[in-house]
N, C-alpha and C positions, 0 to 999 in steps of 0.2 A: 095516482102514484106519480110523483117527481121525478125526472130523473135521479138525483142526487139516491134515490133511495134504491135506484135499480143497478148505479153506476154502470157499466162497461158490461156486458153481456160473458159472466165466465165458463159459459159450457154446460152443459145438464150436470147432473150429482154423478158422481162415480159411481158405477156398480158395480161392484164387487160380489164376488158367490158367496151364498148364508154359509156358514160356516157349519158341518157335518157335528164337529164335537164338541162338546159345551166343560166347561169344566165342572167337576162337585168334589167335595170334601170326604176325604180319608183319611183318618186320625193314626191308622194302628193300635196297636200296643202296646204299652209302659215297656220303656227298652232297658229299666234297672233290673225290672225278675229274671228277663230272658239273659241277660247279660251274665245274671250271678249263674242262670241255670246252664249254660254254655262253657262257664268255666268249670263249675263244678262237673258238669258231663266228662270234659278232658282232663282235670285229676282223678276222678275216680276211673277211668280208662289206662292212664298210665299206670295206676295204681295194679289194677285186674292185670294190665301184662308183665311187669315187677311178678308179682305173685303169679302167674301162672308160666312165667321164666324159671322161678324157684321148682314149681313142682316136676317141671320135664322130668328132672332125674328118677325122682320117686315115682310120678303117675303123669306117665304121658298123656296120655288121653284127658284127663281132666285140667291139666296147665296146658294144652291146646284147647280145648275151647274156654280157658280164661281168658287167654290170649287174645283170641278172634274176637270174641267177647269185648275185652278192654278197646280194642283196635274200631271196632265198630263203633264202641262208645266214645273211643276221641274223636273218630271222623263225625257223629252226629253231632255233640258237641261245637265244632269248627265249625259244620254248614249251621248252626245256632245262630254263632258269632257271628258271621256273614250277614245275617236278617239285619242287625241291629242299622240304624241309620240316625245320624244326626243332622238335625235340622235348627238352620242359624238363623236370626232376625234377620230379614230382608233377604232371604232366600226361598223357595220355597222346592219339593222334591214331588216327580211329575212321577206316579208309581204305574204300571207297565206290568201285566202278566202274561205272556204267551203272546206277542202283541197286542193283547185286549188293555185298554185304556179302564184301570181300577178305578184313581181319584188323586187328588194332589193334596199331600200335607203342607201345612203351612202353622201351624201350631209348633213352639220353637222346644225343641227337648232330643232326648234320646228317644227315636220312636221304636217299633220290632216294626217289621213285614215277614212275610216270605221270604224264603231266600233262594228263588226263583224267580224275582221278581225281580224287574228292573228301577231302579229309582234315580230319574235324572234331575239335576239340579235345576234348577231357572231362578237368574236373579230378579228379586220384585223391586230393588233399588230406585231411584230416580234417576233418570239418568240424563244427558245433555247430547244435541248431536250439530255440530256446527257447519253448516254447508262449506262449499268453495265458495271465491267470488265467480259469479256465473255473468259473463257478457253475453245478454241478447238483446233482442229490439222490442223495446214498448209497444202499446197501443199505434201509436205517430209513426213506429218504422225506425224512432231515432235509439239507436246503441245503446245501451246501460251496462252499468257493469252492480250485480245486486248478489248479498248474501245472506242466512237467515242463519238464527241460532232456533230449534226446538228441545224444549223437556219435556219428556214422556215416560212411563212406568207401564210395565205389563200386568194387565185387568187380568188375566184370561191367559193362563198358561195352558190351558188346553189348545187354543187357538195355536199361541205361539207355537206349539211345537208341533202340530200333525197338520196345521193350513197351509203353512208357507217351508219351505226351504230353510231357509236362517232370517230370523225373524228381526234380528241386530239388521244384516244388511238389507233385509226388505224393507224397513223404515227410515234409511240413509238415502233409498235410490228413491221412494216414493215423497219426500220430502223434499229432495233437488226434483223431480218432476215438477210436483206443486209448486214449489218456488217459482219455476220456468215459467208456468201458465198464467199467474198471477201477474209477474212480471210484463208477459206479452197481451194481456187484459185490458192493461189499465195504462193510461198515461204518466211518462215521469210529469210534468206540470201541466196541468188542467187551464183552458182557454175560457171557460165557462166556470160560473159560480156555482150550477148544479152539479156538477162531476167529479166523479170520484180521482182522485191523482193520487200516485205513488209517494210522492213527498209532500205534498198539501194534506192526506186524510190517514196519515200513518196508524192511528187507531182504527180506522175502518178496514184498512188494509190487512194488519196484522188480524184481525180479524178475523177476516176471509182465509186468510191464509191458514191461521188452525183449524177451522171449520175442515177445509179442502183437505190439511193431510190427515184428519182424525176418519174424514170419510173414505180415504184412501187405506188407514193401516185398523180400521176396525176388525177387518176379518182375522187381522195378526193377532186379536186380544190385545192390544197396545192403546193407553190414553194420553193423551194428549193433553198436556196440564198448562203450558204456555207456548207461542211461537214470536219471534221479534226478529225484522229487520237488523240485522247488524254491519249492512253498509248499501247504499244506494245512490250511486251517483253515474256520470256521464261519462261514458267512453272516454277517453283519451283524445283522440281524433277530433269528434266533437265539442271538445269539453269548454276550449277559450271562445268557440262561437256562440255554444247558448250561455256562457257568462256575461258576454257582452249583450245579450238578447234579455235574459232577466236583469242587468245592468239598467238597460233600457228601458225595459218596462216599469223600473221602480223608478227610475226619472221622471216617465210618463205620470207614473201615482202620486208621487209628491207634487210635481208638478199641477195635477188637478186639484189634489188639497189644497193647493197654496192660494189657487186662484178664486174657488168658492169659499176661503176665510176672507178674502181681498175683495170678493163682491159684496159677502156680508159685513165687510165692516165699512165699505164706501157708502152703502144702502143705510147705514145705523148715524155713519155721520151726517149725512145728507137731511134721515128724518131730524134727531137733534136741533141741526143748525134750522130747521122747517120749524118745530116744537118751541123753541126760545126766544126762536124773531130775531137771529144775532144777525143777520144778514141777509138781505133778500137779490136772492140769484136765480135771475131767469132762465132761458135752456141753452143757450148758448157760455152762458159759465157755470151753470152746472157740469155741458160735456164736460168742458176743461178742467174742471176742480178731479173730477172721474178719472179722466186720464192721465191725471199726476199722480193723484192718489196708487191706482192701479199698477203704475211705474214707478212707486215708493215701493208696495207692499210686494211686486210681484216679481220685482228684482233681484237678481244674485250678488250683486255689489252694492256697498254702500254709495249712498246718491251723494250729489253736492250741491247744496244748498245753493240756491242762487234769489235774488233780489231784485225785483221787479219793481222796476219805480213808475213807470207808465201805467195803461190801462189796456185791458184785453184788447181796444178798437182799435187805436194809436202805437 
C-alpha cells in the first residue's frame, strides 16, 4: 500500500452507540370513514340534546338522559376527530402511545390513529447545511481558513427523534467537528506526489469528508447524500508568503520544463547535423554549438543575433 492510498493518518472510525430503536411502519386507518363517523357522531349529539331540551317540560327524566346521552355523543365524536392526522409528501409522522414507540407513517393521506396517541411530525425533505468558514491549522501547523457545504435527509426517524436531542442541530455541530479534523489531517499543499493535500486531491478529500460525517450522524438516522468544500484557502496573515512560495515553485516547474525541452531539442539537432554529414564538429564546437543553443532556448528574452566572422580558435 502507497502512501497516496493511506494519505495522512485521520483517526480510528467514530464510534458512536447502536441505536436502541429502529424505525417500522404504521399505516393506520382510512381517515375518510372516521372522519364522516366523527361528524356524524357530533350531529347526531346535538341533535339528542335539541330533543331532549324539548322534552324537560313534559318528561324530565327522559330529556335528561337524552341529554347526557347527546353530550356523551358529541364529546366522543370530538376525541373521533382528534385521531384523524394528515400526512404530507416529504413529511413523515413519528406515532407515540403512552411513551411506547407504535411506528411511523409515511404513506401521504388522511390517516386515523388513536387519539391518545401522540403523532410527531419529522421532515424526510432533503435538506442543506453550510458550515462557517472555520480557521485552523493543517497537517504543517500553517492557518487555513476552510468551509463545507453538506446535503443530508433523515433515513430513520426513529433514530432521529429518541437518539439524539435535536437531531437538526446534532448534524450541524457533528459536521463542523468533521470538517475541523479533516482540515488538521491533511495538508493545504502536499510536498510529495504520494500525498493526499487539501487543495491538490479535493475529490479524495471531499470524500473522506462524507464518509467521516455519515459515520458520525448514523446513530441520528440522518444520510448523507453529498458533502463539498465551499472555500479553502490561507489565513490572512499567511496568505502573501505562501503565494510568493507557490509563485516559486511554479517558476521552479516551468523552469525545469523548459530546460529538458532545450536538452531534447540540442540532443535532436546535434544527431541530425551527425545523420546528414552537414557539418563535422568536433567536441570542442559541439560544447559551444550546446551552449548557444541552451542560451537561445533557455532564455526569457529575446536574444541578438550576432555575426561571427572569425573562427572558434582566433
Amino acid at each position: 500500500m502507497t502512501t497516496r492510498d493511506i494519505g495522512v493518518p485521520t483517526g480510528a472510525p467514530v464510534d458512536m452507540p447502536a441505536p436502541r430503536v429502529h424505525e417500522r411502519t404504521v399505516h393506520g386507518a382510512p381517515g375518510a370513514p372516521f372522519a364522516a363517523l366523527g361528524l356524524l357522531g357530533v350531529l347526531a349529539g346535538v341533535a339528542l340534546v335539541v330533543t331532549g331540551a324539548k322534552l324537560l317540560s313534559t318528561s324530565a327524566a327522559l330529556g335528561a338522559v337524552l341529554m347526557v346521552l347527546g353530550i356523551l355523543m358529541v364529546i366522543s365524536g370530538l376525541i373521533t376527530e382528534t385521531g384523524l392526522t394528515a400526512v404530507i409528501p416529504g413529511q413523515a409522522r413519528v406515532v407515540q402511545l403512552f411513551g411506547r414507540y407504535i411506528g411511523t407513517a409515511r404513506e401521504p393521506g388522511l390517516r386515523w390513529f388513536s387519539p391518545f396517541t401522540r403523532r410527531r411530525r419529522v421532515s424526510t425533505r432533503i435538506r442543506n447545511h453550510e458550515t462557517g468558514v472555520t480557521k485552523v491549522n493543517d497537517a504543517d501547523g500553517n492557518p487555513i481558513e476552510i468551509a463545507a457545504v453538506v446535503v443530508w435527509q433523515v433515513k430513520d426517524t426513529a433514530h432521529a427523534l429518541y437518539e439524539v436531542d435535536d437531531f437538526v442541530e446534532f448534524v450541524n455541530i457533528q459536521t463542523e467537528t468533521a470538517v475541523r479534523h479533516i482540515a488538521t489531517s491533511y495538508p493545504y499543499d502536499a510536498h510529495e506526489d504520494d500525498t493526499l493535500s487539501l487543495r491538490g486531491n479535493a475529490g479524495e478529500i471531499t470524500e473522506k469528508l462524507s464518509a467521516e460525517i455519515a459515520d458520525r450522524v448514523e446513530s441520528a438516522g440522518v444520510h448523507i447524500i453529498e458533502s463539498r468544500l465551499t472555500r479553502l484557502a490561507y489565513a490572512p496573515e499567511i496568505a502573501q508568503a505562501m503565494l510568493r512560495r507557490q509563485q516559486a515553485s511554479a517558476v521552479v516547474a516551468a523552469r525545469t520544463t523548459i530546460v529538458e525541452g532545450a536538452v531534447g531539442m540540442v540532443k535532436l539537432a546535434l544527431d541530425r547535423l551527425d545523420e546528414n554529414q552537414v557539418v563535422d564538429l568536433d567536441e570542442e564546437r559541439k560544447a559551444a554549438m550546446v551552449s548557444n543553443l541552451l542560451v537561445v532556448l533557455c532564455g526569457d528574452r529575446d536574444t541578438q543575433p550576432i555575426v561571427n566572422t572569425g573562427t572558434l580558435y582566433t
